[in-house]
DSSP file (Angstrom, degrees, kcal/mol; ACC not computed):
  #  RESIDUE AA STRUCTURE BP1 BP2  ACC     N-H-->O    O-->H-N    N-H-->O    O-->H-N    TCO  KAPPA ALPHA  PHI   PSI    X-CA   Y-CA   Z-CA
    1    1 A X              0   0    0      0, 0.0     0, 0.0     0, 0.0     0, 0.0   0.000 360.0 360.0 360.0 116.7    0.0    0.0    0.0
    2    2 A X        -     0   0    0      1,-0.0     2,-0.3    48,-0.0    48,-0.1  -0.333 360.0-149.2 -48.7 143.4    1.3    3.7   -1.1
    3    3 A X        -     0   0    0     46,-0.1     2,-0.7    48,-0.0    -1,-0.0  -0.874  27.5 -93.5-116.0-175.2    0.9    6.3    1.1
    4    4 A X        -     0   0    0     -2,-0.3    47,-4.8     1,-0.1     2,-0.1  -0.563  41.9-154.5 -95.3 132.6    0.4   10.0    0.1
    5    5 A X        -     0   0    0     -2,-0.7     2,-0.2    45,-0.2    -1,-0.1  -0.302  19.5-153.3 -90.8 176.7    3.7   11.8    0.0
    6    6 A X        -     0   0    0      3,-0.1     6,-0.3    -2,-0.1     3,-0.3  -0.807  18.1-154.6-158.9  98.1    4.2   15.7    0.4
    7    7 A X  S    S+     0   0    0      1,-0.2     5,-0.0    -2,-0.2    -2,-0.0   0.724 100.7  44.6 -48.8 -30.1    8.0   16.2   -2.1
    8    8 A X  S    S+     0   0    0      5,-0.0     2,-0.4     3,-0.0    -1,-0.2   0.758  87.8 104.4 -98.2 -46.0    8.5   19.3    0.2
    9    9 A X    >>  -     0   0    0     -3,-0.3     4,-4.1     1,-0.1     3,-3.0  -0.374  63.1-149.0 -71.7  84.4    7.6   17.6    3.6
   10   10 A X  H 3> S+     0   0    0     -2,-0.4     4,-1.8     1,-0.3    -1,-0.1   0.913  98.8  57.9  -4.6 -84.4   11.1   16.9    5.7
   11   11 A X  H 34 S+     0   0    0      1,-0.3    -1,-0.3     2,-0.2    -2,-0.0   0.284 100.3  51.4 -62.8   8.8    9.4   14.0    7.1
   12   12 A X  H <> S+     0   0    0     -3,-3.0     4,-1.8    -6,-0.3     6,-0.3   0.495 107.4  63.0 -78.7 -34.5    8.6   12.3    3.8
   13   13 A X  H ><>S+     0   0    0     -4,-4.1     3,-1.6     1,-0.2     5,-1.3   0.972  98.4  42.8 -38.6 -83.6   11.9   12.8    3.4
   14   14 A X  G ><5S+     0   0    0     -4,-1.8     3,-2.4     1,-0.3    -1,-0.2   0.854 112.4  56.8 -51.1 -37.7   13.3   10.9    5.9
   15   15 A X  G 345S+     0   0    0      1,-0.2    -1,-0.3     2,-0.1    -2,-0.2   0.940 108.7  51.1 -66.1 -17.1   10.6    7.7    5.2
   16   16 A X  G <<5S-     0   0    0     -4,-1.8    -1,-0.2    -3,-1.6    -2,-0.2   0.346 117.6-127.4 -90.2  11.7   11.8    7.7    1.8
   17   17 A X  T < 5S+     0   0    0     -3,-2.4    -3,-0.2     2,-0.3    -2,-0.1   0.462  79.5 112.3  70.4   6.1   15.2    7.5    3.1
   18   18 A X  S   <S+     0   0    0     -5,-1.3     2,-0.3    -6,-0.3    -4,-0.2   0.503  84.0  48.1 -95.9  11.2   16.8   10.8    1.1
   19   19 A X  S    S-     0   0    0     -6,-0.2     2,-0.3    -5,-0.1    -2,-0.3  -0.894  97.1-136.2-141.3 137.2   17.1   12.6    4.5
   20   20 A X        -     0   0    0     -2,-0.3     2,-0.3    -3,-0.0    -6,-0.1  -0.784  23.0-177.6 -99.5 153.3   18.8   10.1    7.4
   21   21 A X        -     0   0    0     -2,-0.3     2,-0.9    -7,-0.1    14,-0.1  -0.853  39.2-105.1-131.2 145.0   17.8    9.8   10.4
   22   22 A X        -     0   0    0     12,-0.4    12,-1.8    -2,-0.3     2,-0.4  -0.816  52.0-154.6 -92.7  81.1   18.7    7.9   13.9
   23   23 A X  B     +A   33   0A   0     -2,-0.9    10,-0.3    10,-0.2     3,-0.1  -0.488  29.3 173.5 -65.7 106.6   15.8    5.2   13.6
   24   24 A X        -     0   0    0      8,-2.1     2,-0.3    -2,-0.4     9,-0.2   0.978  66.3 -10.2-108.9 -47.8   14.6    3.7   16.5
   25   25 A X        -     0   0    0      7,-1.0    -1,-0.3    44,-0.0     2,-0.3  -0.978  53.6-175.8-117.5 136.1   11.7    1.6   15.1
   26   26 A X        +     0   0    0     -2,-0.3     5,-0.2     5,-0.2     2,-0.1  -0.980   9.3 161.7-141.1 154.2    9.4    1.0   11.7
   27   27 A X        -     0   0    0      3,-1.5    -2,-0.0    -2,-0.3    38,-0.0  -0.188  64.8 -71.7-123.4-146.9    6.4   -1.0   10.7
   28   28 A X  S    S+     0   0    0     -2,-0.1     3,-0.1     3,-0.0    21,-0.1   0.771 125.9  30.6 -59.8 -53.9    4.3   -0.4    7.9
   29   29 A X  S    S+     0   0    0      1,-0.2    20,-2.3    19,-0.1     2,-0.5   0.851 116.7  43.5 -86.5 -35.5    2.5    2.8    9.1
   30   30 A X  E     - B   0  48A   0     18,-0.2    -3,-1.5    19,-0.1    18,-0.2  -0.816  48.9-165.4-122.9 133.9    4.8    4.3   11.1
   31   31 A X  E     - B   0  47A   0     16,-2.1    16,-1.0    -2,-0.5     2,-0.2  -0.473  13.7-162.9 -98.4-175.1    8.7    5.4   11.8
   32   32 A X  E     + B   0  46A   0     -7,-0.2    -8,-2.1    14,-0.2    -7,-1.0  -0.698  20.4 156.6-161.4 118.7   10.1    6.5   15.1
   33   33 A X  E     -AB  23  45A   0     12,-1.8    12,-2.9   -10,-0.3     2,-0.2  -0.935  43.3 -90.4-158.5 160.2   13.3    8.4   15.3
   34   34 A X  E     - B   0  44A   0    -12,-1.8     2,-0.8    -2,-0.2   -12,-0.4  -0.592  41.8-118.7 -88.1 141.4   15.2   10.8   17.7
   35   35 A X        -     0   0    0      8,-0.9     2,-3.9    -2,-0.2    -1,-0.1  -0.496   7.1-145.8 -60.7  86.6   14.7   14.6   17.2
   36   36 A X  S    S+     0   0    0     -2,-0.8    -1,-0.1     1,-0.4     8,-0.1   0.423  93.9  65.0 -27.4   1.2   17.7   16.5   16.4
   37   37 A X  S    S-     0   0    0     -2,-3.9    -1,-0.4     6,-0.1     2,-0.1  -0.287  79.6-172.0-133.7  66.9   16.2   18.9   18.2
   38   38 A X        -     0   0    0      5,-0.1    -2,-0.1     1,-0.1     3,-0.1  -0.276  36.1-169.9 -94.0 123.5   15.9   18.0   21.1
   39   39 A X  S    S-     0   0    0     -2,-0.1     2,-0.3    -4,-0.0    -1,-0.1   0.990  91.5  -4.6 -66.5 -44.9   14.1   19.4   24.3
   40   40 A X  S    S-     0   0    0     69,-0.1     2,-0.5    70,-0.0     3,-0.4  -0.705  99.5 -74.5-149.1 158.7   16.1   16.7   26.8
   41   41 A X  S    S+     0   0    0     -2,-0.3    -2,-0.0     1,-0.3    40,-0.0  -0.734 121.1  32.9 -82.5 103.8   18.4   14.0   26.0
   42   42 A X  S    S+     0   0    0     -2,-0.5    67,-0.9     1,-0.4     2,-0.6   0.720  76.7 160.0 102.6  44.3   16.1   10.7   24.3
   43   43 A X        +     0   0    0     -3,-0.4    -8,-0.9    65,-0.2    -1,-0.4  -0.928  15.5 171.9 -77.0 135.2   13.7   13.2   22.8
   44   44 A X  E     -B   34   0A   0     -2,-0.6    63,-2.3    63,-0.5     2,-0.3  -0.920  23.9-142.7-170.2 136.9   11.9   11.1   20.0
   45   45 A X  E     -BC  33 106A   0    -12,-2.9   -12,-1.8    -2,-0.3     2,-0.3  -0.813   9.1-144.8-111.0 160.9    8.8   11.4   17.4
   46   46 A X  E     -BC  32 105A   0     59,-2.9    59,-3.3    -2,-0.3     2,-0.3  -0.950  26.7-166.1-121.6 118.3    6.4    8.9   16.2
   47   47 A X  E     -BC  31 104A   0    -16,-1.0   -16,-2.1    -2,-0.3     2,-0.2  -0.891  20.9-123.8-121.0 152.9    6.0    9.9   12.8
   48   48 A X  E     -B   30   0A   0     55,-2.0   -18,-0.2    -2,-0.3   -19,-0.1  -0.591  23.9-138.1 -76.2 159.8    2.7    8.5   10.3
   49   49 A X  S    S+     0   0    0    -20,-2.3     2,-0.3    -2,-0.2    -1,-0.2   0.779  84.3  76.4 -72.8 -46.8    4.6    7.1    7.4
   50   50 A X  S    S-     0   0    0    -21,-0.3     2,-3.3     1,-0.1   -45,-0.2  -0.542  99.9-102.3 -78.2 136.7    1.9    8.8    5.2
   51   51 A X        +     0   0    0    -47,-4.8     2,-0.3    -2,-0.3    -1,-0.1  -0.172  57.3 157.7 -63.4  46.4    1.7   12.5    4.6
   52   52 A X        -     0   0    0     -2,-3.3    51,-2.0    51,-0.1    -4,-0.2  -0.755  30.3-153.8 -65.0 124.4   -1.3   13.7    7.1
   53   53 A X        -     0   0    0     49,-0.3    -1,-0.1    -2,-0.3     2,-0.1   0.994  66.7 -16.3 -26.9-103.5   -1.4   17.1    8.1
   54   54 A X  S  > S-     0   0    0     49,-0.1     4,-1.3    48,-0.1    38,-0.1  -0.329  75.4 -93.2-112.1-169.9   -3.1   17.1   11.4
   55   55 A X  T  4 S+     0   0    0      1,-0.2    37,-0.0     2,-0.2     8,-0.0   0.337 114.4  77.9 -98.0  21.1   -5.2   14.5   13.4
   56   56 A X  T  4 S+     0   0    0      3,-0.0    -1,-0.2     1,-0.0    36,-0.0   0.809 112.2  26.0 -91.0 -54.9   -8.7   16.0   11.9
   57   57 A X  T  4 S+     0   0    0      2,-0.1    -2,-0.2     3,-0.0     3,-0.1   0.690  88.2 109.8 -96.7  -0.9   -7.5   13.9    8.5
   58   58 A X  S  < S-     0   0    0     -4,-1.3     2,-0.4     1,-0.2    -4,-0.0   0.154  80.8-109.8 -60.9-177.7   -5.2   10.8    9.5
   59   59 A X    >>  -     0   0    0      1,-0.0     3,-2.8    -7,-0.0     4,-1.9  -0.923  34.0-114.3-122.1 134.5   -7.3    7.8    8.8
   60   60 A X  H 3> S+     0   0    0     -2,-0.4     4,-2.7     1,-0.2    -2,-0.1   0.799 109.5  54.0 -59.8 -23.7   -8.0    6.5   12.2
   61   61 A X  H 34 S+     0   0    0      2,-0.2    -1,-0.2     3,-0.1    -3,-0.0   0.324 107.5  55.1 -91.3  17.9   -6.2    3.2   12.2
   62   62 A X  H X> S+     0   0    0     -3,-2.8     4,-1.6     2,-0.1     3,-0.6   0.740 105.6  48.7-116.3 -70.8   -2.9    5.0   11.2
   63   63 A X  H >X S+     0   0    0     -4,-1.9     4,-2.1     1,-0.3     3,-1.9   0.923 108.9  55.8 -51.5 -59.6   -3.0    7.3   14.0
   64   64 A X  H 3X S+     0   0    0     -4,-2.7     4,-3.5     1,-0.3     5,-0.4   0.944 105.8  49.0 -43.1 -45.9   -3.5    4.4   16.2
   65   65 A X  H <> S+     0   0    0     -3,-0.6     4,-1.6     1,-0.2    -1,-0.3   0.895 109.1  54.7 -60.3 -28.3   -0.3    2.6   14.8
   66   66 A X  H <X S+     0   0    0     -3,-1.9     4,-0.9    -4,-1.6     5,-0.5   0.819 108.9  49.2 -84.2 -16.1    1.6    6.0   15.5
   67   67 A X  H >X S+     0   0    0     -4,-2.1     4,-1.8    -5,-0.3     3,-1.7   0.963 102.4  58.0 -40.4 -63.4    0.3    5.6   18.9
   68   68 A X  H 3X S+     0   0    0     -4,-3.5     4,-2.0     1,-0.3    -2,-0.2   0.797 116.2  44.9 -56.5 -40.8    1.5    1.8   19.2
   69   69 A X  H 3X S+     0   0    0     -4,-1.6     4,-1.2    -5,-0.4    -1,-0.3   0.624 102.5  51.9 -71.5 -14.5    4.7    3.4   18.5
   70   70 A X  H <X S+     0   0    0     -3,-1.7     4,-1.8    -4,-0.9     5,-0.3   0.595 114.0  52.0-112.9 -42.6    5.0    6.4   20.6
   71   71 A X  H  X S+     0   0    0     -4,-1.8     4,-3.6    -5,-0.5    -2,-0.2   0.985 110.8  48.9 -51.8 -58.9    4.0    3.6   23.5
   72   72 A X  H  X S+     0   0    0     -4,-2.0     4,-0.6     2,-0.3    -2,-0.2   0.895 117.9  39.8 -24.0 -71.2    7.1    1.6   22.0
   73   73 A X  H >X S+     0   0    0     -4,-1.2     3,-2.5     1,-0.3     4,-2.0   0.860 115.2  51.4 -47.7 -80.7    9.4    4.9   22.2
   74   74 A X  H 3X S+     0   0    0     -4,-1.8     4,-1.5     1,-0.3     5,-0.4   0.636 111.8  50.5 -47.1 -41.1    8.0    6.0   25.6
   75   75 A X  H 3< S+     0   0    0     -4,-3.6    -1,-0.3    -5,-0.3    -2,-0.2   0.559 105.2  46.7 -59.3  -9.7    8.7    2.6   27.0
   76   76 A X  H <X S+     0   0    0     -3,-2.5     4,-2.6    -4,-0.6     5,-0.4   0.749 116.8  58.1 -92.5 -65.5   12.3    1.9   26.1
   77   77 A X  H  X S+     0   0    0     -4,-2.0     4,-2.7     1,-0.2     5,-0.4   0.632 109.4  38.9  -1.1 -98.8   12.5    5.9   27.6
   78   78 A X  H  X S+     0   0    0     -4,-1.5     4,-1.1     3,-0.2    -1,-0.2   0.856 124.0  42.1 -35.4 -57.6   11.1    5.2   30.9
   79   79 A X  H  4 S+     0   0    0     -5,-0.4    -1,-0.2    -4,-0.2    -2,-0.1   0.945 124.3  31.9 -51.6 -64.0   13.1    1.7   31.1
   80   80 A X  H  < S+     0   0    0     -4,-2.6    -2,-0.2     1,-0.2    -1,-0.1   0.933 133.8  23.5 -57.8 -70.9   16.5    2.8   29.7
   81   81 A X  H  < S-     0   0    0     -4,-2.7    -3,-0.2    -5,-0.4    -1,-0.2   0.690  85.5-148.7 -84.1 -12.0   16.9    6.5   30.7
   82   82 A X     <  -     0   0    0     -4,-1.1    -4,-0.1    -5,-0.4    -3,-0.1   0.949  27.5-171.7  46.4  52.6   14.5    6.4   33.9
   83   83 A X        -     0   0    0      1,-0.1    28,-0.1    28,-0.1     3,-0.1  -0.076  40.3 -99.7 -63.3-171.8   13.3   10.2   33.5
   84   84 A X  S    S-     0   0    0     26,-2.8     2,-0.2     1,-0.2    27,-0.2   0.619  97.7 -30.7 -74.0 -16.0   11.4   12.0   36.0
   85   85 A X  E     -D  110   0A   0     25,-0.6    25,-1.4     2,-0.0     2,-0.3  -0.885  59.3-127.3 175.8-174.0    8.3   11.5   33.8
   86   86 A X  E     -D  109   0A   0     -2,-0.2     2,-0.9    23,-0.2    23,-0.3  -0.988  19.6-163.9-143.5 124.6    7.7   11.1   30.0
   87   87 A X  E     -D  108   0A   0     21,-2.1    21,-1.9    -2,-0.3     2,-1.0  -0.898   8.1-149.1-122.2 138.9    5.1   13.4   28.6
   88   88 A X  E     +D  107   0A   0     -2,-0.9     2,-0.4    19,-0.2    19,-0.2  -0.776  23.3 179.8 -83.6  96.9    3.6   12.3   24.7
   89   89 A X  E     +D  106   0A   0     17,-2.4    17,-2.5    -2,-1.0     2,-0.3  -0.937  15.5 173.2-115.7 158.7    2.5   15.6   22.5
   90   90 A X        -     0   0    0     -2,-0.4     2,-0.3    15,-0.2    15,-0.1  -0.945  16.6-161.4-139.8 131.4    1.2   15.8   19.3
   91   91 A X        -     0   0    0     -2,-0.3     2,-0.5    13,-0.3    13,-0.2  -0.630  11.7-142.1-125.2-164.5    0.0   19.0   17.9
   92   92 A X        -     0   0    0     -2,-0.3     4,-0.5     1,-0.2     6,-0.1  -0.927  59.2 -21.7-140.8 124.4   -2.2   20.5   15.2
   93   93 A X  S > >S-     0   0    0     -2,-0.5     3,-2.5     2,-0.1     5,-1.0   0.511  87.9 -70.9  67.6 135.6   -1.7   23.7   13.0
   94   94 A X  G > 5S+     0   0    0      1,-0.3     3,-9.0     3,-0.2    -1,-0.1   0.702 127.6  64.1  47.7-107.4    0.5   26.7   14.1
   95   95 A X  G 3 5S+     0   0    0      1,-0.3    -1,-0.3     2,-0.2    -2,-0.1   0.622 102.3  51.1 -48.6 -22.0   -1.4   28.0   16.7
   96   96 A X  G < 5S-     0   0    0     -3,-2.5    -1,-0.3    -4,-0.5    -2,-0.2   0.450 122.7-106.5 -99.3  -1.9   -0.8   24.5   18.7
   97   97 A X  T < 5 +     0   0    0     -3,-9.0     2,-1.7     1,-0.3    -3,-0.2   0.761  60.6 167.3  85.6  27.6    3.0   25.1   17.9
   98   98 A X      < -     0   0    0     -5,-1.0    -1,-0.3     1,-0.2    -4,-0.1  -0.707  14.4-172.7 -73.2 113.3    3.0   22.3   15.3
   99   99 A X        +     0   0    0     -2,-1.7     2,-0.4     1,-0.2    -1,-0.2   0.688  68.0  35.7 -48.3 -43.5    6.3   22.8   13.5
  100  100 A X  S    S-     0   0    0      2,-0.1     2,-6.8   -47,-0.1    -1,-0.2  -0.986  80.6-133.6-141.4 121.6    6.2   20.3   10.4
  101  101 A X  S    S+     0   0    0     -2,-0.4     2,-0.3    -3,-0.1   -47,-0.1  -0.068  76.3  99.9 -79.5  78.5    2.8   20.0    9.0
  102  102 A X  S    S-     0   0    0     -2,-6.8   -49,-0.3     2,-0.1   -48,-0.1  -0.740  86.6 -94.1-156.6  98.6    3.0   16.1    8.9
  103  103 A X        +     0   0    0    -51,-2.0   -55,-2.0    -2,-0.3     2,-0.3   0.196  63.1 144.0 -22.5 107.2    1.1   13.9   11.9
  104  104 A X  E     -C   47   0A   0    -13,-0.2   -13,-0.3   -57,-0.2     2,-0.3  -0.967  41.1-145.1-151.5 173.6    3.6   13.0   14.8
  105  105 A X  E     -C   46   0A   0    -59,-3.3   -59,-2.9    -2,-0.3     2,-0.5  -0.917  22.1-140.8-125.7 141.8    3.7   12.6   18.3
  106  106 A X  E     -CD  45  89A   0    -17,-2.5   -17,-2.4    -2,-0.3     2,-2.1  -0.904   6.2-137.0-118.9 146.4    6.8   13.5   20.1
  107  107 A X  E     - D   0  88A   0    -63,-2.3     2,-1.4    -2,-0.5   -63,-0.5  -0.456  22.4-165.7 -73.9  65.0    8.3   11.6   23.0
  108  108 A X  E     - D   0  87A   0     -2,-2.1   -21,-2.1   -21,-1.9   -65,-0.2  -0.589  13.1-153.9 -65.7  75.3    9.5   14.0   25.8
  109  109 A X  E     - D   0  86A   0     -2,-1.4     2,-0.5   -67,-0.9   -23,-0.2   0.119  27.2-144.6  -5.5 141.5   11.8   12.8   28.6
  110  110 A X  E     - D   0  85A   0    -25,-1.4   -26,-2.8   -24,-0.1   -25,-0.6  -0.991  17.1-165.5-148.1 126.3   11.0   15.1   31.3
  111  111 A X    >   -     0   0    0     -2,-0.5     3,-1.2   -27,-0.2     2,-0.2  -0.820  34.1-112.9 -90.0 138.5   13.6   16.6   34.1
  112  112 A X  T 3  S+     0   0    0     -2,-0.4   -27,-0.0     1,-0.2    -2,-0.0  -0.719 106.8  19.1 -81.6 146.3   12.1   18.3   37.0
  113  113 A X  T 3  S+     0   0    0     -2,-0.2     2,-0.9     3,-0.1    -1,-0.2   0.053  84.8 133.5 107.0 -32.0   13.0   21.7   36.6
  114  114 A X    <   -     0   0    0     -3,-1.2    -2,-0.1     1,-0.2     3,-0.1   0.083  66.9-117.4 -65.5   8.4   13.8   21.6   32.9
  115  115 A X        +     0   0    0     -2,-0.9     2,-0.5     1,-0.2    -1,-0.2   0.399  58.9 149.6  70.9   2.5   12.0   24.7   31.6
  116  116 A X        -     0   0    0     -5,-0.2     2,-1.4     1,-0.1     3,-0.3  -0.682  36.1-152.7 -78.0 114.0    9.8   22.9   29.5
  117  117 A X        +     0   0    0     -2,-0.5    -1,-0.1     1,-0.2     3,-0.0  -0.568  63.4  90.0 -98.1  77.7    6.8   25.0   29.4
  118  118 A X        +     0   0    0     -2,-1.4    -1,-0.2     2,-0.1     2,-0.2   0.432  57.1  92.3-134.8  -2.8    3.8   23.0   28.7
  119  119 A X        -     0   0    0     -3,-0.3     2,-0.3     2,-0.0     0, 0.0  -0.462  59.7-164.8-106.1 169.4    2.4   21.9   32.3
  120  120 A X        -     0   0    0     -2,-0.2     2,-0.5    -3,-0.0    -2,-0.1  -0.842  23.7-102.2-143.7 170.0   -0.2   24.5   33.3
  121  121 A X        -     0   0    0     -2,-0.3     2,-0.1     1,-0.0    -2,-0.0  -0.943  43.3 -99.4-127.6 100.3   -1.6   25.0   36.9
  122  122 A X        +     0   0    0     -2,-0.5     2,-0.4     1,-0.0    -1,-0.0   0.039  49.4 177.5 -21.9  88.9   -5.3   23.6   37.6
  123  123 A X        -     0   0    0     -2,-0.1     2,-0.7     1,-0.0    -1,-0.0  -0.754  33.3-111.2-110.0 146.8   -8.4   26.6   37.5
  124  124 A X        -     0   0    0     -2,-0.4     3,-0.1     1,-0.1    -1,-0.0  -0.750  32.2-141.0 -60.1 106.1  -11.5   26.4   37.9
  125  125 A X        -     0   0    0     -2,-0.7     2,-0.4     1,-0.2    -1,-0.1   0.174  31.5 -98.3 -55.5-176.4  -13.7   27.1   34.7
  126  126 A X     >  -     0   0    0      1,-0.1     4,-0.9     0, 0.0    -1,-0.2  -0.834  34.0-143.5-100.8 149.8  -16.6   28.8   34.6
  127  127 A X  H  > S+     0   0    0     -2,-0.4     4,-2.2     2,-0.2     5,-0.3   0.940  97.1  46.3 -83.3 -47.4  -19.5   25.9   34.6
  128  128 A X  H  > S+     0   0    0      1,-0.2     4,-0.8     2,-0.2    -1,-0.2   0.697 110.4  47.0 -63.2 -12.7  -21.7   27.7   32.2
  129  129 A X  H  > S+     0   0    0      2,-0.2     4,-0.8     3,-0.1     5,-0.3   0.615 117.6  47.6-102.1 -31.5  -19.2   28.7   29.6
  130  130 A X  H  X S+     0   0    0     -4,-0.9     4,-2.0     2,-0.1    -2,-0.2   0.820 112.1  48.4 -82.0 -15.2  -17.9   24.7   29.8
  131  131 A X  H  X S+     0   0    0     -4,-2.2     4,-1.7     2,-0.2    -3,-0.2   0.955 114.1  48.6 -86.3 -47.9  -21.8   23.2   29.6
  132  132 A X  H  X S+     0   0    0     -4,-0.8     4,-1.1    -5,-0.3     5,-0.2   0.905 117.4  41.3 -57.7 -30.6  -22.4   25.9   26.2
  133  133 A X  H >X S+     0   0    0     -4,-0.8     4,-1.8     2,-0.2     3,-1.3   0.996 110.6  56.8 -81.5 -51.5  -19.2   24.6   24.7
  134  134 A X  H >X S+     0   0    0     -4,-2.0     3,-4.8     1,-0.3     4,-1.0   0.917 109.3  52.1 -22.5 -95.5  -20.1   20.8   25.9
  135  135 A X  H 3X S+     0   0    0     -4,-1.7     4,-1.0     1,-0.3    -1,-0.3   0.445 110.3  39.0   3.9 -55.3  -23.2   21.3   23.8
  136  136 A X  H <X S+     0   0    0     -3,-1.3     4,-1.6    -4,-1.1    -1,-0.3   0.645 118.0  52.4-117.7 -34.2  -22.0   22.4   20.6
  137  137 A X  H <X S+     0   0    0     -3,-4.8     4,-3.0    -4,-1.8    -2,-0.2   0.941 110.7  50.3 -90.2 -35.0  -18.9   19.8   20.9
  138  138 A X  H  X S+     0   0    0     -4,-1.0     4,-0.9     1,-0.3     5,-0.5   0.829 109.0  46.0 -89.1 -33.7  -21.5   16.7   21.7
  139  139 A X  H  X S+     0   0    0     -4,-1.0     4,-1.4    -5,-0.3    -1,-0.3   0.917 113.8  52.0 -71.6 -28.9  -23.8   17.2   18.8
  140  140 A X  H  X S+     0   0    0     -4,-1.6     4,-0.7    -3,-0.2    -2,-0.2   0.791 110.8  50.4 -78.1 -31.0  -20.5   17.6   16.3
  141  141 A X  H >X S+     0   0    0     -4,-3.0     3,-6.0     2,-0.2     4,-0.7   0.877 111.7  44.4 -63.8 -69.7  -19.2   14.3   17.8
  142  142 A X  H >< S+     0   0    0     -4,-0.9     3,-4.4     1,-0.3    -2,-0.2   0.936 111.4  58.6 -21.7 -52.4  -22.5   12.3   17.2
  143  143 A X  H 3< S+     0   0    0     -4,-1.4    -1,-0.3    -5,-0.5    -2,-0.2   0.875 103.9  42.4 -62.7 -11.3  -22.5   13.7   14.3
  144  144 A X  H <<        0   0    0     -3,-6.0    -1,-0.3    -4,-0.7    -2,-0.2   0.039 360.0 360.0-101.5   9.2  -18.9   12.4   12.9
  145  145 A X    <<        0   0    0     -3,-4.4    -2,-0.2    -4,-0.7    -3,-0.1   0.622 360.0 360.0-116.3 360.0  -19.5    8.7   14.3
């Protein structure tokens, strides 16, 4: 099975092998290799093999296989380097600080201390502004299954 390429796309690069990479796992759907830009030492993506954007268009049993991998990654992590914690993002568009517009999850090793700015500090919503939003979010799931 082909997947859909992006010629421009870094990370088609490297599954098609014209960009090398420090390869920690591949199946069918999915690579896994360390980021060269690394927040912490054993920083790692799980990248889709196939050229998806964000997680609005992956086909859902492809995102699950970059999952199975990101587990893979995050477990050799935790065994091998024994951080303080491990935290799995993946983000979407921009505004969510995606970098390369091509579905992956990256594997973060976590120090305490380390600067990484991503944990946030527990608030209280407002209940009425979270039930309106509920609303509007639970008729657009039903409506996508």
């Amino acid at each position: 099975m082909s997947h859909p390429t992006d010629p421009n796309c870094i990370f088609c690069k490297i599954v098609a092998g014209q960009i090398p990479c420090f390869k920690l796992l591949e199946d069918h759907e999915t690579i896994a290799f360390m980021d060269v830009n690394p927040v912490n030492p054993g920083h790692a993506l799980a990248v889709a093999k196939g050229h998806w954007p964000t997680v609005d268009v992956i086909p859902p049993d492809v995102l699950g296989a970059v999952a199975r991998s990101a587990q893979r990654v995050a477990q050799a992590v935790m065994s091998e380097l024994r951080p303080a914690g491990v935290n799995l993002l993946q983000a979407n568009g921009a505004g969510a600080g995606q970098s390369v517009p091509h579905l992956h999850v990256h594997i973060l090793p976590r120090r305490a201390d380390d600067g990484l700015l991503m944990n946030w500090p527990p608030r209280p919503g407002d209940r009425a502004a979270i039930e309106a939003v509920h609303q509007r979010l639970v008729r657009q799931v039903a409506r996508s299954g």
